[in-house]
C-alpha positions as CSV (number, residue, x, y, z in Angstrom):
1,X,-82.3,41.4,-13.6
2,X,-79.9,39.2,-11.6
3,X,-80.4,38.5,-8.1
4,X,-77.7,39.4,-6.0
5,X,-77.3,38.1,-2.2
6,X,-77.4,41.4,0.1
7,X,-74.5,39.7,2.6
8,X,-71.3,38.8,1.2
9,X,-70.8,35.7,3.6
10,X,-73.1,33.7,5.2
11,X,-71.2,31.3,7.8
12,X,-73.7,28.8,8.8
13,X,-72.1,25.6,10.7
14,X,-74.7,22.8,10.2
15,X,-73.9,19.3,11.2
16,X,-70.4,19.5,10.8
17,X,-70.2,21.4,7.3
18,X,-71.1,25.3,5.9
19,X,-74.3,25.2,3.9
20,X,-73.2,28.7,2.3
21,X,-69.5,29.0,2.4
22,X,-68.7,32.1,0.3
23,X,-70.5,34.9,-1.8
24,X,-72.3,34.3,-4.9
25,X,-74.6,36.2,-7.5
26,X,-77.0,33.7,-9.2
27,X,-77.6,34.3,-12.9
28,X,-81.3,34.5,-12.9
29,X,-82.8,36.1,-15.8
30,X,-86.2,37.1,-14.2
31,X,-88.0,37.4,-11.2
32,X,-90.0,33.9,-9.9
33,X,-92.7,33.3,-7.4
34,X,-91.9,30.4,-4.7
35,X,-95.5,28.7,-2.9
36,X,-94.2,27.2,0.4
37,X,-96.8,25.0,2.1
38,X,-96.6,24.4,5.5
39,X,-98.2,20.9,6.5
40,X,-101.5,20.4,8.4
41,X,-101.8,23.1,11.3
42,X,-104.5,24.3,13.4
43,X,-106.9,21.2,14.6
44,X,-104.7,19.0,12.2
45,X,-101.6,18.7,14.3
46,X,-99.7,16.0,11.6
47,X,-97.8,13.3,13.7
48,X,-96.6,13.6,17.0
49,X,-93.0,12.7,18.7
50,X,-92.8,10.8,22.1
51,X,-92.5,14.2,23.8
52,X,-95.9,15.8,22.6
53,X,-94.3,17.7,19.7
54,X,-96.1,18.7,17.1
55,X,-95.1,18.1,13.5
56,X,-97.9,21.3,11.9
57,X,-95.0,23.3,13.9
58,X,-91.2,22.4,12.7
59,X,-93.8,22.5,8.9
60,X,-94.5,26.3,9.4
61,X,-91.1,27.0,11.3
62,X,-89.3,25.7,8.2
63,X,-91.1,27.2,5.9
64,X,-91.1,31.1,7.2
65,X,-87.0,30.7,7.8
66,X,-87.2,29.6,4.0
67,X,-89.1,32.8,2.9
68,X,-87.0,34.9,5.5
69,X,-83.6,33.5,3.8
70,X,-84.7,34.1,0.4
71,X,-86.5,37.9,0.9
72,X,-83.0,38.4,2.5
73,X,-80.5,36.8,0.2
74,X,-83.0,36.2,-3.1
75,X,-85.0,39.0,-2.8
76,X,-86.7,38.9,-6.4
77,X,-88.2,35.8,-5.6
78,X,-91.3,36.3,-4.1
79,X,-92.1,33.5,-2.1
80,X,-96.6,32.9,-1.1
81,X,-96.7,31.0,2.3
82,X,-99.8,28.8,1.9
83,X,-100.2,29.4,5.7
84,X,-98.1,31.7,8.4
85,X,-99.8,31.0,11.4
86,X,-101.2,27.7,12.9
87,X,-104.8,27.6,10.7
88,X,-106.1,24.6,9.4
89,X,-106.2,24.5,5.8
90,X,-107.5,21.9,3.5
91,X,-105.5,20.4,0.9
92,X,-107.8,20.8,-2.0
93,X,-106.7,24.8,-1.2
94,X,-103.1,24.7,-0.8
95,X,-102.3,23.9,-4.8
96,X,-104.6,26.6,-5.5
97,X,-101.7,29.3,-4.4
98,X,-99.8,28.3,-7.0
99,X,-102.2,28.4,-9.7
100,X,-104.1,31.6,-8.4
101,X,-100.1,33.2,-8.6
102,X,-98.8,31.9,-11.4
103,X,-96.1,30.3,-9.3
104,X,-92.9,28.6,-10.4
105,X,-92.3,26.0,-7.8
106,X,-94.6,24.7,-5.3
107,X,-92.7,22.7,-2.2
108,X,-94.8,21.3,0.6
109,X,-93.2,20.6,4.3
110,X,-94.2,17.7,6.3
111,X,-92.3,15.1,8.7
112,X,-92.4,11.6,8.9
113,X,-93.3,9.0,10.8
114,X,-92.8,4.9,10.8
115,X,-93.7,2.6,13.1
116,X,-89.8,0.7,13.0
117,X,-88.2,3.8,15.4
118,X,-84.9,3.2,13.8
119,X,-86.2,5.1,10.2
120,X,-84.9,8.2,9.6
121,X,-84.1,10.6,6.6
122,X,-85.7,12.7,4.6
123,X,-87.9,11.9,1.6
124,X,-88.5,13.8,-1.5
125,X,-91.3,12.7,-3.7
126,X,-92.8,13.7,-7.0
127,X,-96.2,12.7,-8.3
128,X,-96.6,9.5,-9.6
129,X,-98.3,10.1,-13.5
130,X,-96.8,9.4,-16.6
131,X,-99.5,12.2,-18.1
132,X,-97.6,13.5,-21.5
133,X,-99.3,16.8,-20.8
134,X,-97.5,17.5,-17.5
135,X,-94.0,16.1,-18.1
136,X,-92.1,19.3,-18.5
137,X,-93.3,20.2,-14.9
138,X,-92.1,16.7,-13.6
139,X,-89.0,17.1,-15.1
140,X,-88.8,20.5,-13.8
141,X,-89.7,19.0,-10.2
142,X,-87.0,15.9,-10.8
143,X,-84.5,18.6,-11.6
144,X,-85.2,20.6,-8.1
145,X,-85.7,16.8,-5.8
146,X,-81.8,16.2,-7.3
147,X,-80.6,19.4,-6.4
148,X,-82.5,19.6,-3.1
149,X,-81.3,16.1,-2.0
150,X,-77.5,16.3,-2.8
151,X,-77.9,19.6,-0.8
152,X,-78.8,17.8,2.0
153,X,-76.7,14.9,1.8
154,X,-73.3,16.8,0.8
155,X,-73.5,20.5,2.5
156,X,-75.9,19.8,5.7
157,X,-74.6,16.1,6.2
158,X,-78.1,15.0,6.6
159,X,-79.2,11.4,5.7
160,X,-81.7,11.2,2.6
161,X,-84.0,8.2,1.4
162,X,-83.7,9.7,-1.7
163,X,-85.8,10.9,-4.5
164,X,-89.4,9.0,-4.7
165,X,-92.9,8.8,-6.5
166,X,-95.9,8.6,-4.9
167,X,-99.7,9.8,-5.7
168,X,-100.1,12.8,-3.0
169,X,-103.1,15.1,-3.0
170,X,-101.1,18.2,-3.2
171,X,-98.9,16.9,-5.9
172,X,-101.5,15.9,-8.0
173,X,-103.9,18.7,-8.0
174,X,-100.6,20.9,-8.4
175,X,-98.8,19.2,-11.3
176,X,-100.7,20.8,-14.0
177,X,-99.6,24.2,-12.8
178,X,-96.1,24.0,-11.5
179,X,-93.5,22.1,-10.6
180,X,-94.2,20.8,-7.6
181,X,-92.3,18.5,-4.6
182,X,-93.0,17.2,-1.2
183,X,-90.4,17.2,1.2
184,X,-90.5,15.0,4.3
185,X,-87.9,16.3,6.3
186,X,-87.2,13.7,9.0
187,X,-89.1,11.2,11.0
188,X,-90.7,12.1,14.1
189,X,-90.8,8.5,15.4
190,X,-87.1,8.4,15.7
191,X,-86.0,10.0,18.5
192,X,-82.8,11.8,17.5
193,X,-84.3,12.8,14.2
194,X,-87.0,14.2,16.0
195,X,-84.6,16.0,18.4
196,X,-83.0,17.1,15.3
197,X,-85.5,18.8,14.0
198,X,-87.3,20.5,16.9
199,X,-84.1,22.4,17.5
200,X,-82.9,25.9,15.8
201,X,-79.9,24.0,14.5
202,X,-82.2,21.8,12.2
203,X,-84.7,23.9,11.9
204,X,-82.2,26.5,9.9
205,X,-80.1,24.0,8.5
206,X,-83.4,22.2,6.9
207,X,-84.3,26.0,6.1
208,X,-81.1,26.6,4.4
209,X,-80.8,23.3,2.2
210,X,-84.4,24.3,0.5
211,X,-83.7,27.8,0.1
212,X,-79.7,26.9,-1.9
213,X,-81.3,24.4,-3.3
214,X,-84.0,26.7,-4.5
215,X,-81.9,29.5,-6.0
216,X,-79.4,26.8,-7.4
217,X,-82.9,25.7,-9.2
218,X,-83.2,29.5,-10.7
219,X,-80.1,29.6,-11.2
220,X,-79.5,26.9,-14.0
221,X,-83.1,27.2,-15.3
């Protein structure tokens, strides 16, 4: 069946631009299951701003505004929170969601931090493996990083680092399942950024980047 978006407009100003500037019906053959992971939480707070803000929070903000956006304008795909309230969870359980599910994408939140305070941007990385048996999923997860960062480079005006390789814990013990990214959204250690991000106009305008960039995804699969 093809999804259809339930409001005809959706005028969102971010940062100067609209994510969303007119109607659309993505072709999508099938319905797909999304896992969102929210970052740290409970005792594990992730890294702190100047201001005593916690990262485990804009993590799990981001992440129930991307389910909200897509029940409302995706609505066949499901989408598994890997947390919705402020619980510690263990990474050796979060990839387990997406296996467990069957899922088609599995996206983890965090936020950034760098001792130079002048970094900023987000970060999209992939595990590092050049495993035969687990390409398809990697290029899968290449295909979504592209899509995800020119989303937030060319409709949110956000700066991006770019798309990068690294050997994460979640990534790896998610690879063989799903395609699966990591998504730093900003660094906390840079003021602005930080501002940014603690506020309801990045909070949705991060939110909105992953969710286009996650029915764009479905869309051309």
């Amino acid at each position: 069946m093809n999804i259809k978006l339930s409001l005809a407009f959706l005028w969102i100003f971010c940062s100067g631009t609209y994510l969303l500037g007119q109607a659309f019906v993505p072709k999508i053959e099938r319905s797909f299951t999304v896992v969102i992971d929210a970052g740290h939480g409970g005792h594990d707070s992730g890294t702190v701003d100047k201001n005593g803000r916690f990262e485990k929070n804009i993590n799990l903000y981001v992440a129930k505004f991307v389910k909200l956006y897509l029940n409302k304008f995706a609505p066949d795909i499901n989408v598994i929170l890997t947390r919705d309230t402020d619980v510690f969870l263990p990474l050796e359980r979060r990839p387990l969601y997406a296996k467990i599910s069957n899922a088609d994408l599995f996206i983890s939140l965090h936020c950034n931090h760098n001792p130079n305070s002048s970094a900023q941007g987000a970060e999209i990385y992939l595990q590092n493996t050049h495993r035969k048996d687990v390409i398809l999923n990697l290029r899968q997860a290449a295909r979504l990083a592209l899509i995800l960062n020119r989303n937030l480079e060319q409709k949110l005006n956000y700066r991006s680092r770019g798309v990068m390789r690294s050997n994460l814990q979640v990534l790896r013990e998610s690879i063989d399942y799903v395609p699966s990214l990591l998504l730093e959204m900003g660094f906390f250690s840079n003021s602005a950024e930080s501002s940014y991000l603690n506020s309801k106009k990045g909070i949705k305008g991060i939110s909105l980047s992953v969710t286009k960039s996650i029915i764009e995804y479905f869309e051309s699969r």
